[in-house]
C-alpha positions as a Markdown table, in Angstrom:
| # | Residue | x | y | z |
|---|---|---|---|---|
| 1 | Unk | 154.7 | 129.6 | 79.6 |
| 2 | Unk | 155.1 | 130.6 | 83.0 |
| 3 | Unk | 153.2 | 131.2 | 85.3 |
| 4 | Unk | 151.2 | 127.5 | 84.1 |
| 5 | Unk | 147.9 | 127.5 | 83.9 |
| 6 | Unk | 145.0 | 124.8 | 82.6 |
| 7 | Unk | 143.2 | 127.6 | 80.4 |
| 8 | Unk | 146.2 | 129.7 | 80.4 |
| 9 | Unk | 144.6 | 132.8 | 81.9 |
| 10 | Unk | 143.5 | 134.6 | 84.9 |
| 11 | Unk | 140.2 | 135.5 | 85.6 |
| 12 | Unk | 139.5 | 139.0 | 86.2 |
| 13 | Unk | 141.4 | 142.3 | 84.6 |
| 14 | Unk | 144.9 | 141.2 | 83.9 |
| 15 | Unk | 145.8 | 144.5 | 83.4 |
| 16 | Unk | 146.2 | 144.9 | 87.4 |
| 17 | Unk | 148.0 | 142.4 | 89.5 |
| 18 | Unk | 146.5 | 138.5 | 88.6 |
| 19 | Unk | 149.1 | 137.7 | 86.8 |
| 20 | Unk | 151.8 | 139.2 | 89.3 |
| 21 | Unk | 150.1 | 137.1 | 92.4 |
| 22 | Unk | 150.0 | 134.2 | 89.7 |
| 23 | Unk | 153.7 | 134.9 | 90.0 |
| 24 | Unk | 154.2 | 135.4 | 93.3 |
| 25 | Unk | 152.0 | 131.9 | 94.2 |
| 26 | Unk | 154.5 | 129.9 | 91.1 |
| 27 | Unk | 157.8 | 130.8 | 92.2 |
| 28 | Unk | 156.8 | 130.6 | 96.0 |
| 29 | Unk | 156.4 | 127.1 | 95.0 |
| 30 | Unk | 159.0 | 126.5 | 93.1 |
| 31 | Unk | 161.6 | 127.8 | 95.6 |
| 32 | Unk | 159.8 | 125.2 | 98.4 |
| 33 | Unk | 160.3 | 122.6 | 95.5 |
| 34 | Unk | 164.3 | 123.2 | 95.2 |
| 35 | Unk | 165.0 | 123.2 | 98.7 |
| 36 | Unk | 165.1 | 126.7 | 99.2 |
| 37 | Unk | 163.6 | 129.5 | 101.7 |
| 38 | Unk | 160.6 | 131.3 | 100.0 |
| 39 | Unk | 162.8 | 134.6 | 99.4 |
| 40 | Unk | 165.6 | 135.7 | 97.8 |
| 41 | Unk | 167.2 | 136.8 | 94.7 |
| 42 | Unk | 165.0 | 135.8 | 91.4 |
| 43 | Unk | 166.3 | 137.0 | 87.7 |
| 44 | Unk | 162.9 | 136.8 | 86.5 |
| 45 | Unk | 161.8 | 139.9 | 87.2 |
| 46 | Unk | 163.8 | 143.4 | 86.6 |
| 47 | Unk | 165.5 | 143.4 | 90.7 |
| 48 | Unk | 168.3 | 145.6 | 91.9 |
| 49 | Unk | 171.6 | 143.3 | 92.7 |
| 50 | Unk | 171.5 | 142.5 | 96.1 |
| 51 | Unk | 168.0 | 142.8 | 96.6 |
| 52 | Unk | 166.2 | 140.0 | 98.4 |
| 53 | Unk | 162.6 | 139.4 | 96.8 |
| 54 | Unk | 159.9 | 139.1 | 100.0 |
| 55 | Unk | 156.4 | 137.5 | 98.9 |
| 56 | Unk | 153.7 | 139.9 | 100.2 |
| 57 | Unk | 151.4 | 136.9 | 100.6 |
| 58 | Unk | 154.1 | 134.6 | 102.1 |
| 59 | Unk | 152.2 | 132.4 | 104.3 |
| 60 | Unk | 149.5 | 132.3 | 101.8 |
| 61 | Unk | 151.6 | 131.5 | 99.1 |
| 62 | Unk | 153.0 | 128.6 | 101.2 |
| 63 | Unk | 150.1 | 127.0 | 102.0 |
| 64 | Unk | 148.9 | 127.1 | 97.8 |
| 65 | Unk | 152.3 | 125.6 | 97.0 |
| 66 | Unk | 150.7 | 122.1 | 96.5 |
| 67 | Unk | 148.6 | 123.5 | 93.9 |
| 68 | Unk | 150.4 | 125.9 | 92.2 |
| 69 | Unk | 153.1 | 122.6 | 92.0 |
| 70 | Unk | 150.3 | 120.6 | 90.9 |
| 71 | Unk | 148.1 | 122.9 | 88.3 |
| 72 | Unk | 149.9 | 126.0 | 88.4 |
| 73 | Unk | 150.2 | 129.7 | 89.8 |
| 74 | Unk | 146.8 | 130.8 | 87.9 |
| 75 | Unk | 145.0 | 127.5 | 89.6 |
| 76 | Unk | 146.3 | 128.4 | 93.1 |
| 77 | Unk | 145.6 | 132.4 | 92.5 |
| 78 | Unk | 141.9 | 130.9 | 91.6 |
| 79 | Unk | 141.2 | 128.5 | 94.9 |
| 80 | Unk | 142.9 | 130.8 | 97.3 |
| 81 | Unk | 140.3 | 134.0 | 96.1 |
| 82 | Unk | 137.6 | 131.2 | 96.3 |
| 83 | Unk | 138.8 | 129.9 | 100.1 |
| 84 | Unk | 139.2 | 133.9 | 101.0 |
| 85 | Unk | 135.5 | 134.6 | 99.9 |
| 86 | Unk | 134.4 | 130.9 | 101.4 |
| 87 | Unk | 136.0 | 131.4 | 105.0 |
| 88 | Unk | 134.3 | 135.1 | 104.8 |
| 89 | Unk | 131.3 | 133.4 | 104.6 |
| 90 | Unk | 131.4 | 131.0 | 107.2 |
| 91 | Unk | 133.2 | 132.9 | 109.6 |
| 92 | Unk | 130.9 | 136.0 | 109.2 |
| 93 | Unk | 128.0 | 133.3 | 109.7 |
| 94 | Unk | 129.4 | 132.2 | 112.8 |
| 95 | Unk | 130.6 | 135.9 | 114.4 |
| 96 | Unk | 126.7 | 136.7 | 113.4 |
| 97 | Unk | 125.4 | 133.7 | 114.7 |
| 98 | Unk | 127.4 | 134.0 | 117.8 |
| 99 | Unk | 126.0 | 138.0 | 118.0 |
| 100 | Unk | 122.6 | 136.1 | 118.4 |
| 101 | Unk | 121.0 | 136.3 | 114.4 |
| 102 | Unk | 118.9 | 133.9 | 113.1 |
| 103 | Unk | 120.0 | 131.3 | 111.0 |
| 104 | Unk | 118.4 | 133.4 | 107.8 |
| 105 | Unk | 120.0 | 136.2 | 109.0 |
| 106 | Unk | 123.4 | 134.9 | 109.2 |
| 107 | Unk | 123.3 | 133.6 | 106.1 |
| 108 | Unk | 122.2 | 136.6 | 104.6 |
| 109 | Unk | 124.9 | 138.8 | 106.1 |
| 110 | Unk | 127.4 | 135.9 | 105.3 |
| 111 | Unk | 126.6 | 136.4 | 101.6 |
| 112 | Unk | 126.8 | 140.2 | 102.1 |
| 113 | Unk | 130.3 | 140.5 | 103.4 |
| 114 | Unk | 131.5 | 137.2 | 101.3 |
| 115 | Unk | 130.3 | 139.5 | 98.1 |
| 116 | Unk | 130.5 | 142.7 | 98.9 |
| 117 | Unk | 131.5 | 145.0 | 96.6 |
| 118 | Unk | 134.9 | 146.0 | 97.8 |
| 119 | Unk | 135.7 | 142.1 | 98.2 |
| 120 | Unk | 134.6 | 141.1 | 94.6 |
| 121 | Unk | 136.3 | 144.0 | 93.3 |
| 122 | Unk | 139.8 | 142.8 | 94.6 |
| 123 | Unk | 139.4 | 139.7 | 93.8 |
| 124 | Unk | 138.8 | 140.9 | 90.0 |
| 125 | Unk | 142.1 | 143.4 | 89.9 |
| 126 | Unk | 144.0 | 140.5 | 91.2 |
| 127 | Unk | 144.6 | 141.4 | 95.0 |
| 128 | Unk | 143.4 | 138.4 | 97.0 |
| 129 | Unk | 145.5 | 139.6 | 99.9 |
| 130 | Unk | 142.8 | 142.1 | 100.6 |
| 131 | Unk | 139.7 | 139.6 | 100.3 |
| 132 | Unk | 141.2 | 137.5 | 103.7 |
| 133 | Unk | 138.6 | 139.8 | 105.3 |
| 134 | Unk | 137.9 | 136.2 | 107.2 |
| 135 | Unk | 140.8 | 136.8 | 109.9 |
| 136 | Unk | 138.7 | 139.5 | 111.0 |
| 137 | Unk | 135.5 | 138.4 | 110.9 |
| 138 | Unk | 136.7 | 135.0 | 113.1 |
| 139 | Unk | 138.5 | 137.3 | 115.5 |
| 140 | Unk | 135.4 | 139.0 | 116.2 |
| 141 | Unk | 133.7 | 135.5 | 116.7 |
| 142 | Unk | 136.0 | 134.6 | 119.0 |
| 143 | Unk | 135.6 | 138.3 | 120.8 |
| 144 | Unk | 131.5 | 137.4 | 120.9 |
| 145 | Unk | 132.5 | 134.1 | 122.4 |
| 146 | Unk | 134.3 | 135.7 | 125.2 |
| 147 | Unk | 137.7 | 134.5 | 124.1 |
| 148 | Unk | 139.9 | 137.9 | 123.7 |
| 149 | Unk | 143.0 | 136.2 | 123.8 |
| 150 | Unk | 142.1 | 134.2 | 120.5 |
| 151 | Unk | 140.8 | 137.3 | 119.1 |
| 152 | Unk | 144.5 | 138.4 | 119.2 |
| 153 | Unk | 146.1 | 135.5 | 118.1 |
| 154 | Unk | 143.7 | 135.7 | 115.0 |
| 155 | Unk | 144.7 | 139.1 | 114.0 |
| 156 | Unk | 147.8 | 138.3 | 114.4 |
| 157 | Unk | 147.5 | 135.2 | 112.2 |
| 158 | Unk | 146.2 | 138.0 | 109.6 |
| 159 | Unk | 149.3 | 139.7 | 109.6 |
| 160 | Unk | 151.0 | 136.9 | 108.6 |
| 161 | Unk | 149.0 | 136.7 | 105.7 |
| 162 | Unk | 148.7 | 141.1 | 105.2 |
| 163 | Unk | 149.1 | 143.7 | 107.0 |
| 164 | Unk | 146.2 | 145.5 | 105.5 |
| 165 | Unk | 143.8 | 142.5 | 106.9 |
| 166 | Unk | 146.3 | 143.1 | 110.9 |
| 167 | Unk | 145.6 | 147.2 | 110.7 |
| 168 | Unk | 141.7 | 146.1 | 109.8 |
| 169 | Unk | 141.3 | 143.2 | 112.7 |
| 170 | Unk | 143.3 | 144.7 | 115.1 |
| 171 | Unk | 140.7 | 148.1 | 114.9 |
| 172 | Unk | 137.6 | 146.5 | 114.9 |
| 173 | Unk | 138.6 | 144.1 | 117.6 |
| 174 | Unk | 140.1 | 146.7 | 119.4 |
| 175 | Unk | 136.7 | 148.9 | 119.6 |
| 176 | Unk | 134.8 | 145.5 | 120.1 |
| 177 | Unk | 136.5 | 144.8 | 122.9 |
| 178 | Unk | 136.0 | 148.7 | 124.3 |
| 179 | Unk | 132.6 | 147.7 | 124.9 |
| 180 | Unk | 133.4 | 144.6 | 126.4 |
| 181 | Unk | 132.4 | 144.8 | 130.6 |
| 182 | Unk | 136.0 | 145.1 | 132.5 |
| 183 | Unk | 136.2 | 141.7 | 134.4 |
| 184 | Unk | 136.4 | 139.4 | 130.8 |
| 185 | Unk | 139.6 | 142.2 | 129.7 |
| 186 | Unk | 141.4 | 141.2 | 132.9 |
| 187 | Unk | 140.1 | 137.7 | 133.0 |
C-alpha cells in the first residue's frame, strides 16, 4: 500500500490530514528518487489537467526524503512532528535562557511551548506544518542575542517551510524588535 509504513498507520485522527502529509512526504521523495523536481503533475490524486501539484511543506518534505525513501511517508510524517516539538524545546530553552531564566525555568517553559495544547493538537489532526513553531522561537533567540539580522533570516527560513510559521515569526519579532533601543536597529 502506499503511502508505506512499518505498522501501516498514522498516529493521530486519520480522519484529518496524516495520511495526506503521509502523502505529500512519499511522493516528495519519490520524485527526488526519479530525477525529477519536487512538483508537478501526479495522477494519484483527482488534479485538474495542467495543474502543477506544489508540496505545502516543500522544504520539509525534502529534507525527510531519506526516510520516507527508507521507512516510508508514515515514518517521516512521525520524526518530522517529533524534530518540530524537539527544536521547540530547545530553541524555546535557549530564547528563555538567553531572556535571563534559570535553568528550571527554561526547561519548564521549554516543555510548555514544546506541548502546548495548540501544538499537540496539530500534530494529532496531521498538520506538522503548524508545530515548526521552532523558527520562531530561534528568531527570537537570536533577537535577545542582539543579532536582528539572523532574526530575519530565520523567519524567513520559516517561510520556506510555512507561511503560517513566516506571518507568526515575522509578528512577534517585529514587536520584539519595537522595544529594542534605536542604535542595535541601525547597527
Amino acid at each position: 500500500p502506499w503511502p508505506r509504513a512499518p505498522l501501516g498507520s498514522v498516529i493521530g485522527d486519520s480522519a484529518n490530514d496524516q495520511h495526506a502529509m503521509a502523502w505529500t512526504l512519499q511522493w516528495v521523495a519519490d520524485r527526488l528518487a526519479s530525477g525529477a523536481l519536487p512538483w508537478g503533475h501526479t495522477d494519484r490524486v483527482g488534479w485538474p489537467d495542467g495543474g502543477t501539484l506544489f508540496p505545502a511543506d516543500l522544504l520539509e518534505a525534502v529534507l525527510m526524503a531519506p526516510v520516507s525513501l527508507a521507512w516510508g511517508g508514515v515514518a517521516a510524517l512521525g520524526a518530522l512532528t517529533l524534530l518540530h516539538h524537539s527544536l521547540a524545546a530547545a530553541t524555546t530553552w535557549g530564547w528563555l535562557r538567553a531572556r535571563g531564566a534559570d535553568r528550571p525555568g527554561a526547561a519548564a517553559g521549554a516543555l510548555v511551548v514544546s506541548l502546548a495544547a495548540p501544538l499537540v493538537v496539530s500534530s494529532w489532526n496531521g498538520n506538522p506544518d503548524v508545530t515548526g513553531i521552532a523558527w520562531v522561537c530561534a528568531a527570537l533567540w537570536a533577537c535577545e542575542s542582539e543579532r536582528p539580522g539572523v532574526a530575519g533570516l530565520l523567519v524567513g527560513a520559516g517561510a520556506l517551510c510555512n507561511p503560517y510559521i513566516a506571518v507568526l515569526g515575522a509578528g512577534a519579532v517585529g514587536l520584539r524588535l519595537i522595544r529594542q533601543p534605536l542604535p542595535l536597529l541601525w547597527a
